[in-house]
Each structure stands twice: as C-alpha cells, then as structure tokens.
C-alpha positions as CSV (number, residue, x, y, z in Angstrom):
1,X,-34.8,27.0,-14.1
2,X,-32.1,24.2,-14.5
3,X,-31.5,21.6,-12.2
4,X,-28.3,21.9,-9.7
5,X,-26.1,19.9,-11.1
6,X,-25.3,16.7,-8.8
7,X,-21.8,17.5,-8.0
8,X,-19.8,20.0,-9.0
9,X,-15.6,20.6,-8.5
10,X,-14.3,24.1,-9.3
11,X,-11.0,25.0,-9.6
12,X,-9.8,22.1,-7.1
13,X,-6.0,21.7,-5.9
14,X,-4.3,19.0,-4.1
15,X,-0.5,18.6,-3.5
16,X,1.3,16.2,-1.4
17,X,4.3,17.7,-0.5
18,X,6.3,18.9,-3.9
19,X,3.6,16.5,-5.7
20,X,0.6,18.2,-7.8
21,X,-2.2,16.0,-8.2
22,X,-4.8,18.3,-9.0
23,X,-4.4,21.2,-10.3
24,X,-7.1,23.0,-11.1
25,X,-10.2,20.0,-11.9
26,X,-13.5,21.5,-12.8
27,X,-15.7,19.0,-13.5
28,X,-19.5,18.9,-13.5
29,X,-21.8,15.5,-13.0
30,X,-25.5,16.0,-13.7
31,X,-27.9,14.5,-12.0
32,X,-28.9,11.1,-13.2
33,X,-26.0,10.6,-15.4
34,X,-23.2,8.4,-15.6
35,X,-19.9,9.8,-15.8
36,X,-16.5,8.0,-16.7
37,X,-13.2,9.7,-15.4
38,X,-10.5,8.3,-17.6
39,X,-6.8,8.7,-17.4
40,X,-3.5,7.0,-16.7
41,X,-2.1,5.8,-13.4
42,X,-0.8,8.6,-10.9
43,X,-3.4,11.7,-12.5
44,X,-5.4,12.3,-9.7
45,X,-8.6,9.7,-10.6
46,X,-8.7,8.5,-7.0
47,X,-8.3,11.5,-5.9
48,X,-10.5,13.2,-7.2
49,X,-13.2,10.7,-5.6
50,X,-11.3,11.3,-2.3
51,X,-11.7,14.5,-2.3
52,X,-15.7,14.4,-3.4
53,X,-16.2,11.8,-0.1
54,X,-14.7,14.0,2.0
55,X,-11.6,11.6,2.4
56,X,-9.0,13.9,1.8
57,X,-9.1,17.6,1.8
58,X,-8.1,19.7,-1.2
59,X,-5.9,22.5,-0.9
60,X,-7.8,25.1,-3.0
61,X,-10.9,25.0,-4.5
62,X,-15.0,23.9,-4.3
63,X,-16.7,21.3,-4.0
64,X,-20.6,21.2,-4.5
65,X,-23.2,18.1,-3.7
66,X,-26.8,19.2,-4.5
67,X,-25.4,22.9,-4.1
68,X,-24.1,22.0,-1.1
69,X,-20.1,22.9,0.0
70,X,-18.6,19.3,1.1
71,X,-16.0,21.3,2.6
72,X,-18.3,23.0,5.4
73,X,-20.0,19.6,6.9
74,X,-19.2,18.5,10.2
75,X,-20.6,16.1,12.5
76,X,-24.1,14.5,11.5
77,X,-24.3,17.1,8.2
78,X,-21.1,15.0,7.3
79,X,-22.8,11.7,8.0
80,X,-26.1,12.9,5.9
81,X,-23.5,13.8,3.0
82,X,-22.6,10.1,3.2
83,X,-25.9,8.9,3.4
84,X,-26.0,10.0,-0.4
85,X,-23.5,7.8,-1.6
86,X,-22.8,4.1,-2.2
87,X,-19.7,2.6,-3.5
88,X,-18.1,-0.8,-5.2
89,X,-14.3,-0.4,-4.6
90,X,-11.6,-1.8,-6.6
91,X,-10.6,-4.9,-4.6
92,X,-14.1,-5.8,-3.4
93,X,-13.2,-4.5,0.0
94,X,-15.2,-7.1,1.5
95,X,-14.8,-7.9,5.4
96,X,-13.5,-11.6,5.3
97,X,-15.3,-12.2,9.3
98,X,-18.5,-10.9,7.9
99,X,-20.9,-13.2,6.3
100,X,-21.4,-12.0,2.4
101,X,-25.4,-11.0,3.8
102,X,-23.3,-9.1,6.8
103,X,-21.4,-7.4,3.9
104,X,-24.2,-6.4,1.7
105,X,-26.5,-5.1,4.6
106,X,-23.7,-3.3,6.5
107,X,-24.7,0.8,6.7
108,X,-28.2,-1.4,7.8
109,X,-26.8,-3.1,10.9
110,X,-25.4,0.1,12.2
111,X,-26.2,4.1,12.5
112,X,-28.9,6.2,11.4
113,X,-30.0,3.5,8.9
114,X,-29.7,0.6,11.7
115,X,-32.7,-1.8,10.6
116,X,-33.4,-5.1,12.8
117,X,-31.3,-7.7,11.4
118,X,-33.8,-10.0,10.2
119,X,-35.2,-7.3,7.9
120,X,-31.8,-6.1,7.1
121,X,-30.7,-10.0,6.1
122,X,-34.1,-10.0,3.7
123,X,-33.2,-6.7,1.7
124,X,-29.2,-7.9,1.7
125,X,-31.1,-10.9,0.0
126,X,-33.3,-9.3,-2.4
127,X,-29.7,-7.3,-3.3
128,X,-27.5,-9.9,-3.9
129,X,-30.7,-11.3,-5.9
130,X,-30.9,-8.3,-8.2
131,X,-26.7,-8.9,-8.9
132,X,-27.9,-12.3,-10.4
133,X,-26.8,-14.3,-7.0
134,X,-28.9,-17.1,-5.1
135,X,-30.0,-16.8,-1.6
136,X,-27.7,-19.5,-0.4
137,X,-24.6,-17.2,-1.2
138,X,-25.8,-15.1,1.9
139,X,-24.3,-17.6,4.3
140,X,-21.3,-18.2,3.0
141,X,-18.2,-16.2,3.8
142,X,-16.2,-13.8,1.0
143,X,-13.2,-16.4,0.9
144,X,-15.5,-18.9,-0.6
145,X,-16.8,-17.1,-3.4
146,X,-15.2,-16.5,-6.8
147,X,-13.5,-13.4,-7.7
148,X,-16.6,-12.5,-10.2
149,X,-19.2,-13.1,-7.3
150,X,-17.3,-11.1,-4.9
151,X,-17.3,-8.1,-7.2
152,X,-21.2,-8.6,-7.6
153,X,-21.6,-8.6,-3.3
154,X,-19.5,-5.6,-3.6
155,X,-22.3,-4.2,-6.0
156,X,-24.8,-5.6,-3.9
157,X,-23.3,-3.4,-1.3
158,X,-23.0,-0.6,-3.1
159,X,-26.9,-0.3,-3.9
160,X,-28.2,-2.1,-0.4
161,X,-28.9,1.3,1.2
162,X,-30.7,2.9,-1.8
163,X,-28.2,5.9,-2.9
164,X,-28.5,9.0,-4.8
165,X,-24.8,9.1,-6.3
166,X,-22.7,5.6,-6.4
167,X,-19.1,5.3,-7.2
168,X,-17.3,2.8,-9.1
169,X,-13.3,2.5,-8.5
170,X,-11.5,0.4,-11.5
171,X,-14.9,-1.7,-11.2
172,X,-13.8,-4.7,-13.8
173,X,-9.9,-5.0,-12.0
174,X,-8.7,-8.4,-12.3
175,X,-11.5,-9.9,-13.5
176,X,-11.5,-12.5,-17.2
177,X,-13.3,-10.1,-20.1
178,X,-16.5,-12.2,-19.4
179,X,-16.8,-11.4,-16.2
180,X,-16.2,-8.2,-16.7
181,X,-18.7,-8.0,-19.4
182,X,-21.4,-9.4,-16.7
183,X,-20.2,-6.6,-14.2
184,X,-20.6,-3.4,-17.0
185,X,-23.6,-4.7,-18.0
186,X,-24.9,-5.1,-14.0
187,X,-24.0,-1.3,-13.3
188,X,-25.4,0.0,-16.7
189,X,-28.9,-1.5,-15.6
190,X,-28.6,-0.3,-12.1
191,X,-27.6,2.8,-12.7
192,X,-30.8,3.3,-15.2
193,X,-33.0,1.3,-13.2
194,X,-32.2,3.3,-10.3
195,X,-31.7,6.9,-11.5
196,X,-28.6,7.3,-9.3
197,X,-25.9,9.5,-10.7
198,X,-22.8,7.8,-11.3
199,X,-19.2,8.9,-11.0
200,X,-16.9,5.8,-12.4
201,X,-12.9,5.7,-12.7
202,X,-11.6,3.4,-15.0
203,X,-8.6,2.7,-17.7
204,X,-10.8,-0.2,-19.4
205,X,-11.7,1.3,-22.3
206,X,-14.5,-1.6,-23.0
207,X,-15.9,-0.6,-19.9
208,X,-16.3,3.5,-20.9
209,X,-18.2,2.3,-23.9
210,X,-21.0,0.2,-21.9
211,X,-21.2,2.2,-18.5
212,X,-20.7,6.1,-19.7
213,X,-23.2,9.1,-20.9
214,X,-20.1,11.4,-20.6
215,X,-16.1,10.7,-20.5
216,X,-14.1,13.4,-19.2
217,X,-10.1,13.2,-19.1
218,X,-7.9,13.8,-16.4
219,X,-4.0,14.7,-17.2
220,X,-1.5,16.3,-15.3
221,X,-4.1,17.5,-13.0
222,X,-6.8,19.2,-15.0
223,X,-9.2,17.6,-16.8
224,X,-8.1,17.5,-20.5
225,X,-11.5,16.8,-22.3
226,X,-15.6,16.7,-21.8
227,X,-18.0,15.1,-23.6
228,X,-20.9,12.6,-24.8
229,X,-19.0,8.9,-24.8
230,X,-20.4,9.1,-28.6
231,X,-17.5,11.6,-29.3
232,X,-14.6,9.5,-27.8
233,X,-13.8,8.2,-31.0
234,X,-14.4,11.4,-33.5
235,X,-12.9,14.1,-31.2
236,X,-9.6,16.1,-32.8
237,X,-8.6,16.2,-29.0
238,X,-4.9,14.6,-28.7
239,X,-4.7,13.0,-25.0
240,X,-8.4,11.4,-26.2
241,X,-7.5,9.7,-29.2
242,X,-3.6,9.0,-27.8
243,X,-5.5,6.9,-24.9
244,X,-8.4,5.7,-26.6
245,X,-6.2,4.6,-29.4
246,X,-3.7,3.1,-26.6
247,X,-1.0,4.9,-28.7
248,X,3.0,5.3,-27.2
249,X,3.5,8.8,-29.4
250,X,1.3,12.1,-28.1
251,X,0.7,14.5,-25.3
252,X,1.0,11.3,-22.7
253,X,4.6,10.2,-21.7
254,X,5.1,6.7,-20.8
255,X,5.9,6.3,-17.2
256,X,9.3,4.5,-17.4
C-alpha cells in the first residue's frame, strides 16, 4: 500500500475580492521530500503556504496533512497540526527583545512543548551549534548579529522543536551569493539528516538546483508544471524554460 502522501492540495481557490490567487492548485508533497514552489511575484507562492498553515482560509478546495483535512481542526487538533511544522521566514522574523537562545528555543519556553528553561537554553545551543554557530552567540541579541547569522538562528529555529514538515519562505533574501551558498547547503543537510519533508518557495534559481527533489510551477493560479529538479532544464514546458532561462518573451508577462 503506498504511503499518504505528506500534504496534499486539491483543487484549492483563493480570491481577495475581484483578485484570483489560486485557482485551482493541486499539488502533492511526499513524505520525506523536498519540494521547491517556483514562480514570479504576486502567483499565489505565499499563499499557498498560508493556506497549508491554516493562516488563511481558501475559498474552495482540500487540503490534506498526513490524510488529515486542515480545514476541520479546531482548538488543540489545530495546535497538534502545528506541532508538525517548523519554519525559517523570509526576513528572519526574529524577536529583537529576545536573546538569539530565547529565539531558537521559543515553541520550548511555552505550550504543550514548555521544557524548563535551562534544558530548553542547552537544546537552543546544541541548534544554533548544528547551523555552524558558537555558543557565545546565544547571549547576544538579533541586532548584533550579521544578516548571514541571523538567517542561520532563524534555521536554528526552524528545526529546535524537531518537525515533521519545515517551510522555507524566499530562504537566501538579501543575503551576498556566499552566504546564500552556506544557507542552501545548511537546509539540504538538514532536511536529509532529518527526514523532514520540505515545502520551499523561492525565485533563486541557484537555490532550486541545491535544495529541491521536485520543482513544481505556479502561474496565474494553478500550478503550471511537476517534476524531478533533474528535468528543469530539458522539459519542452514554456513557463519552465521562460523562467529558468530568465527569458522577457513567453507565456509570462512582465509586470510593468
């Protein structure tokens, strides 16, 4: 019997006034994959995520984690949903009053997963540890750390409470290319090392090609293309090779 697929969208909608987002994404992430949503600014990327977390809810439409309808969780089913994922948002999202250890061990100092704060300061530690920073970064406050090691606390955070499926939002954003380099190559590992399925939006074509099993392509609200990241380059689909190629004539209009 196969394995239920990790999430699963079918048919989902999402408007915002005379605005379609979505129109119609199916979209399937397996288990222990990484996936890469790709597409232009304003096609329904973020979302889609939204929608998946719970954050916004679609118009029409399914939405399945582990086989389960996101749609019909309420109350502390909700909260176990959540339990399931970690994220690294785009701008770090760090809490400037917090100390970066605070930051890292947060879903551990609170709720269901509350921990005493001495043990949660020693796995915030061992975190930041495994995202190639040095214990005496967990003292120091987000405004004192680079843009590079903030984006690698935002990491930290994103694994600290061992999740099942981890998100990654635009996860190389304003960072130099050797940074961002460093970062792909941190959540390729993790995401092996750990098993986790991932579900990564991105328009940094470098970082499809380190972090992705699959790409899929969202445009004007459906999702354009599937397939193995090994294809990107050899598929006779037109939005692929138009925005892998970075090309001004195709299916894709400029926004002007």
């Amino acid at each position: 019997m196969a394995e239920t697929p990790k999430i699963e969208m079918r048919g989902v909608r999402k408007s915002f006034g005379s605005k379609h987002v979505l129109r119609g994404v199916d979209l399937t992430v397996p288990a222990g994959e990484s996936l890469v949503i790709i597409g232009g600014s304003g096609t329904g990327k973020s979302v889609t995520l939204k929608c998946i977390l719970g954050l916004i809810t679609p118009d029409a439409g399914q939405i399945l984690v582990d086989g389960e309808d996101v749609k019909r969780k309420r109350g502390r089913e909700r909260e176990k949903l959540l339990d399931k994922f970690g994220m690294l948002f785009q701008g770090g999202a760090l809490f400037d009053s917090l100390l970066v250890w605070e930051n890292v061990a947060f879903r551990l100092l609170q709720g269901s997963r509350r921990r005493p704060r001495d043990e949660a300061r020693a796995i915030a530690i061992e975190k930041l540890r495994r995202v190639g920073l040095k214990e005496d970064s967990a003292d120091l406050f987000p405004a004192e750390l680079s843009g590079g090691m903030q984006k690698r606390v935002g990491l930290a955070r994103a694994i600290c409470a061992e999740p099942e499926i981890i998100f990654f939002d635009e996860p190389t954003t304003g960072l130099d290319p050797i940074m961002a380099d460093v970062i792909n190559d941190l959540i390729r590992e993790i995401v092996v090392e750990m098993g986790v399925t991932a579900l990564t939006i991105t328009h940094d074509m470098t970082s499809v090609r380190k972090i992705a099993d699959k790409v899929a392509m969202i445009h004007e609200g459906v999702i354009q293309w599937t397939g193995p990241v090994s294809e990107i380059d050899t598929t006779d689909n037109p939005y692929i090779h138009q925005f892998v190629n970075g090309l001004a004539e195709g299916p894709i209009e400029a926004i002007r």
